[in-house]
C-alpha positions in Angstrom: 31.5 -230.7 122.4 34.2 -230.9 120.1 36.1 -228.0 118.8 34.4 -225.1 117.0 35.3 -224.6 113.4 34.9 -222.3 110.8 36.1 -220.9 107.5 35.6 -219.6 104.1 34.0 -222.0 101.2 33.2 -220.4 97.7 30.9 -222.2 94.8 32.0 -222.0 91.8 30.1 -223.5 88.4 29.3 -222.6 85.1 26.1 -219.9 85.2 22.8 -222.1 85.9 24.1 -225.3 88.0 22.1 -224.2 90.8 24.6 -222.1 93.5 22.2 -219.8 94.7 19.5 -222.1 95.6 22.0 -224.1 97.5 23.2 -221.0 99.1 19.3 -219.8 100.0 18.9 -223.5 101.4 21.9 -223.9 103.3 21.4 -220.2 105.3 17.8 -221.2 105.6 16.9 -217.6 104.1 16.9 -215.6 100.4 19.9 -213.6 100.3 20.9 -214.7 96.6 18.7 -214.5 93.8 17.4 -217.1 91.7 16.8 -217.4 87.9 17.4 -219.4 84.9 19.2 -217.2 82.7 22.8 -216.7 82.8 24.5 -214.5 84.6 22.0 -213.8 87.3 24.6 -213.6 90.0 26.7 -210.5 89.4 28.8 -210.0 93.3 29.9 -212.1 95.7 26.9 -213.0 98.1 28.1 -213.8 101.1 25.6 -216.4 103.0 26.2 -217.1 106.5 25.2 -220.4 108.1 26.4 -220.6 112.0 25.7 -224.3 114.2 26.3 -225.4 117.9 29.5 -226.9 115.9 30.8 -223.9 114.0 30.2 -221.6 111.2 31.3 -221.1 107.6 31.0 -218.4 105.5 29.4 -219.1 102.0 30.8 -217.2 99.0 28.3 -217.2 96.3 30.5 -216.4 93.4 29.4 -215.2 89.9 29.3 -218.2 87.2 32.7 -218.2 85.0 32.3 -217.4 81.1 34.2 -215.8 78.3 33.9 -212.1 79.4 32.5 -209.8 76.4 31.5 -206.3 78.3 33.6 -204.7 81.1 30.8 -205.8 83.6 31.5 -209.4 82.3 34.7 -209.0 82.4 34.3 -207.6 86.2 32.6 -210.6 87.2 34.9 -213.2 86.2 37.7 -211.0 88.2 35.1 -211.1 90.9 34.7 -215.2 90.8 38.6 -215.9 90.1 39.3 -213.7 93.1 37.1 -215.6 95.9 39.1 -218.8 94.9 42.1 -217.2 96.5 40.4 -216.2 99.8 39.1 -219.3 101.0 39.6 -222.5 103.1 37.6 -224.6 100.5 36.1 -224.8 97.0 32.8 -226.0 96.0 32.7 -227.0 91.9 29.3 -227.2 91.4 27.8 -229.2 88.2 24.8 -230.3 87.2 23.8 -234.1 86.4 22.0 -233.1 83.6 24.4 -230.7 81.7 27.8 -232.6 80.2 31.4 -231.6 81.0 31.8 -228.4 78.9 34.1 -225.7 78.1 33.1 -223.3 81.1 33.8 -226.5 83.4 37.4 -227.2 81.5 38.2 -223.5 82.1 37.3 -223.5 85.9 38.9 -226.8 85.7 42.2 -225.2 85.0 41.9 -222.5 87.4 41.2 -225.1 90.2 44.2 -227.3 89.8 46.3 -223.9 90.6 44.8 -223.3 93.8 45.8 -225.1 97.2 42.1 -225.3 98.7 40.4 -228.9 99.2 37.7 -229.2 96.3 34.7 -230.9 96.4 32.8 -231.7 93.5 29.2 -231.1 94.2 27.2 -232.9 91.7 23.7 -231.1 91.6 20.0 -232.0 89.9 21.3 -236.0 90.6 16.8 -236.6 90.4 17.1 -235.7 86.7 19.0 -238.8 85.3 19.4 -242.3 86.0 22.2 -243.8 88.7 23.7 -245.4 85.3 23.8 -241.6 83.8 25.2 -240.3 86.9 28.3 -242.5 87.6 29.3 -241.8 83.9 29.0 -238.6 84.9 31.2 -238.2 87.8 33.9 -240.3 86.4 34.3 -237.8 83.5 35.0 -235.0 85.7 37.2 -237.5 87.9 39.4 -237.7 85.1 40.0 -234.4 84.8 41.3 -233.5 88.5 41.8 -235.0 91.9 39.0 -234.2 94.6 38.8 -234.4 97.9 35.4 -235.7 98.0 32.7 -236.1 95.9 29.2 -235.2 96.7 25.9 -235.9 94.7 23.0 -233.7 96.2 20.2 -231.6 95.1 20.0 -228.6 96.2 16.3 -228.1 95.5 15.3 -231.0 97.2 17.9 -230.8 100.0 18.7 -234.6 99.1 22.5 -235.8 100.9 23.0 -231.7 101.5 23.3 -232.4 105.2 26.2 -234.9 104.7 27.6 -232.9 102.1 28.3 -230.4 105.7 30.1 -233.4 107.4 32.0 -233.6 105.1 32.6 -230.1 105.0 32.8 -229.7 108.7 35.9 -232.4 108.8 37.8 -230.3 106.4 37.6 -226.9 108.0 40.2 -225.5 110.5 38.9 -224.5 114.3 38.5 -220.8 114.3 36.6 -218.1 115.7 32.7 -217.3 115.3 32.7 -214.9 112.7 29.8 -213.1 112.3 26.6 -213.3 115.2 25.0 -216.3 115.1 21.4 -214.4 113.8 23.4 -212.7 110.6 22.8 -214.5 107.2 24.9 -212.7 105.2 27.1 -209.8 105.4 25.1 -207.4 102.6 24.0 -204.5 103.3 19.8 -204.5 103.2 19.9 -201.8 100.1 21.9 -204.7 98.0 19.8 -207.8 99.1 16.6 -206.0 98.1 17.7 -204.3 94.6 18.4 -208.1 94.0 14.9 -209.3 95.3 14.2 -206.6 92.6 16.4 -207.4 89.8 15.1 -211.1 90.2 11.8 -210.5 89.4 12.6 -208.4 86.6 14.5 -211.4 85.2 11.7 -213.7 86.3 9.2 -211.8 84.3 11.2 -210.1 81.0 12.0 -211.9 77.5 15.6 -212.7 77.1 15.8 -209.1 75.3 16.1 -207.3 78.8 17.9 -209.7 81.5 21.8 -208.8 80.7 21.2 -204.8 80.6 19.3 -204.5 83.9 20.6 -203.2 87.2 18.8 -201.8 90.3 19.8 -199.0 92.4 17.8 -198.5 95.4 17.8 -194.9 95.9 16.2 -194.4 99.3 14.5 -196.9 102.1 13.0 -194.8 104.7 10.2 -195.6 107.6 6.9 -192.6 106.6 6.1 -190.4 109.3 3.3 -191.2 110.7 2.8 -194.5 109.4 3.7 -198.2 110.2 5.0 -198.6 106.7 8.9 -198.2 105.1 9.2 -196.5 102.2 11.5 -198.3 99.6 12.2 -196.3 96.3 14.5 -198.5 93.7 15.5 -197.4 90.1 15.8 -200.0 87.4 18.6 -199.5 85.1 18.3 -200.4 81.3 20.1 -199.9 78.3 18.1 -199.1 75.5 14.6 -197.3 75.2 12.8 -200.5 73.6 14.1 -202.1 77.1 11.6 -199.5 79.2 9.4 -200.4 77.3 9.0 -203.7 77.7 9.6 -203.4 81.6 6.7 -200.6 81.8 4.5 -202.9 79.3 0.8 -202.5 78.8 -0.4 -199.8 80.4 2.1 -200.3 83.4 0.9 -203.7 83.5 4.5 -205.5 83.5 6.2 -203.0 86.0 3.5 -203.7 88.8 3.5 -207.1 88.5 7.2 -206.8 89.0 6.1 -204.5 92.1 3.3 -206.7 93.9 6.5 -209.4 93.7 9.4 -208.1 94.9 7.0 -206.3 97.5 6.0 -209.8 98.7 10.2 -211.2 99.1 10.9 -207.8 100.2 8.4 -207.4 103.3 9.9 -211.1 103.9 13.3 -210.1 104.4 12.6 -206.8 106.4 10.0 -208.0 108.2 8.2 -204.9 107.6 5.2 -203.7 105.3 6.5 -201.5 102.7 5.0 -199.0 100.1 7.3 -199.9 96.9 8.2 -196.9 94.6 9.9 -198.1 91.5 10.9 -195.9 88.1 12.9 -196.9 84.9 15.7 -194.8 83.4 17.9 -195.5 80.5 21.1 -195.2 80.4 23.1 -196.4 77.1 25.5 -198.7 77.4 26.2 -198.4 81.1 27.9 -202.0 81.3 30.7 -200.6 79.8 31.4 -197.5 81.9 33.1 -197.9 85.2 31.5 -195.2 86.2 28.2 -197.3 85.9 29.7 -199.9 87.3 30.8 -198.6 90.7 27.2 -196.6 91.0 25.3 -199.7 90.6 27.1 -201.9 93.2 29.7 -203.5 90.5 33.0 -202.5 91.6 34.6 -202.2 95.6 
């Protein structure tokens, strides 16, 4: 046995490259949530992954953009911040998307920092070896990194060397966290997200940016083998509840029957699921709203 190492790594990218997924893949569990609109990640996740040979400490960062509301502007704080905390970066791009300005702005940011970065090239199955070596030695021309990795994170193609690589780079330290513990978020956050996700999953593009979840109360009922979980979801505008409530409460308990599923997953429990919708105007731009709904330390 050799020496037991650990340490801090945080993914960056531009929104939509694919952190989470590798984050859900490499702790083997849900613990971030997945969607294809931007912005779906709004804290730092942290994902624990522990092995005979060490353990490192996953920091799922929200993706960096021009901020335009307080909350925005919270979240790029939020992913600037983690670069400064850790022992190395993961850029993540995707094959399929070219170099853009969100990747010259991180870009920047990166060549401040005194972190090893790897370039994690995700999606590599969605264009040709031709495309892809293009690709790579476009962002190769922009910045010196320590290694380059193609992968795909949905597939879990080259992932495992992509943590050799990793594992050579980090310094011997301490086991962190017990080996059983996938991430260090309180239950009440992972499941407003299992929420939030399928609120994104199932909404038009109107809704997505204006939602939060608040998970009021999780509670086991007297009496019975089930836990009680009772979640509020936050929007914006009246036209909003709406469309979340849909057709004769249609929309909001198919959002129910699915986080239900993820939820009963993660807790290992079966669960009655109360949810409600409330409105509250312009919340994104109120600290107030902010630091109620999990945005703000």
């Amino acid at each position: 046995m050799g020496e037991y190492k650990s340490g801090f790594v945080a993914i960056v990218g531009r929104p939509n490259v694919g952190k989470s997924t590798l984050l859900n893949r490499l702790v083997g569990q849900k613990i971030a949530i997945m969607s294809d609109k931007a912005q779906t990640t709004r804290n730092k996740v942290q994902g624990i992954m522990t092995t005979p040979s060490g353990q490192v400490i996953f920091i799922d960062t929200p993706g960096i953009h021009k901020p335009r509301t307080a909350l925005g502007d919270f979240m790029v704080q939020a992913a600037y911040l983690a670069l400064g905390e850790v022992d190395v970066v993961f850029f993540m791009i995707s094959a399929n998307q070219k170099r853009g300005k969100g990747d010259d702005l991180i870009i920047e940011r990166l060549k401040k920092i005194s972190a090893p970065v790897f370039l994690i090239v995700n999606k590599i199955d969605m264009v040709s070896p031709e495309e892809l070596l293009e690709f790579i030695n476009d962002f190769k021309n922009q910045m010196k990194f320590v290694e380059i990795v193609p992968i795909s994170a949905t597939g879990g193609n080259n992932v495992e060397k992509m943590l050799e690589l990793l594992m050579e780079k980090l310094p011997s330290g301490p086991q962190y966290f017990p080996e059983d513990m996938v991430t260090d978020r309180p239950e009440y956050f992972v499941v407003s997200e299992l929420i939030r996700e399928k609120v994104l999953l199932l909404t038009r593009e109107e809704v997505p940016h204006s939602v939060a979840v608040n998970v009021e109360r999780m509670c086991k009922v007297e009496g019975e083998k089930k836990f009680r979980v009772e979640a509020m979801i936050v929007v914006d505008r009246e036209s909003q509840k709406g469309i979340i409530i849909g057709k004769k409460g249609s929309m909001l308990k198919k959002i129910g029957i699915m986080a239900r599923r993820d939820i009963e997953h993660l807790l290992g429990e079966k669960i009655y699921l109360d949810l409600w919708i409330k409105v509250q105007k312009g919340w994104r731009d109120k600290q107030s709203f902010l630091k109620k709904y999990g945005y703000q330390d």
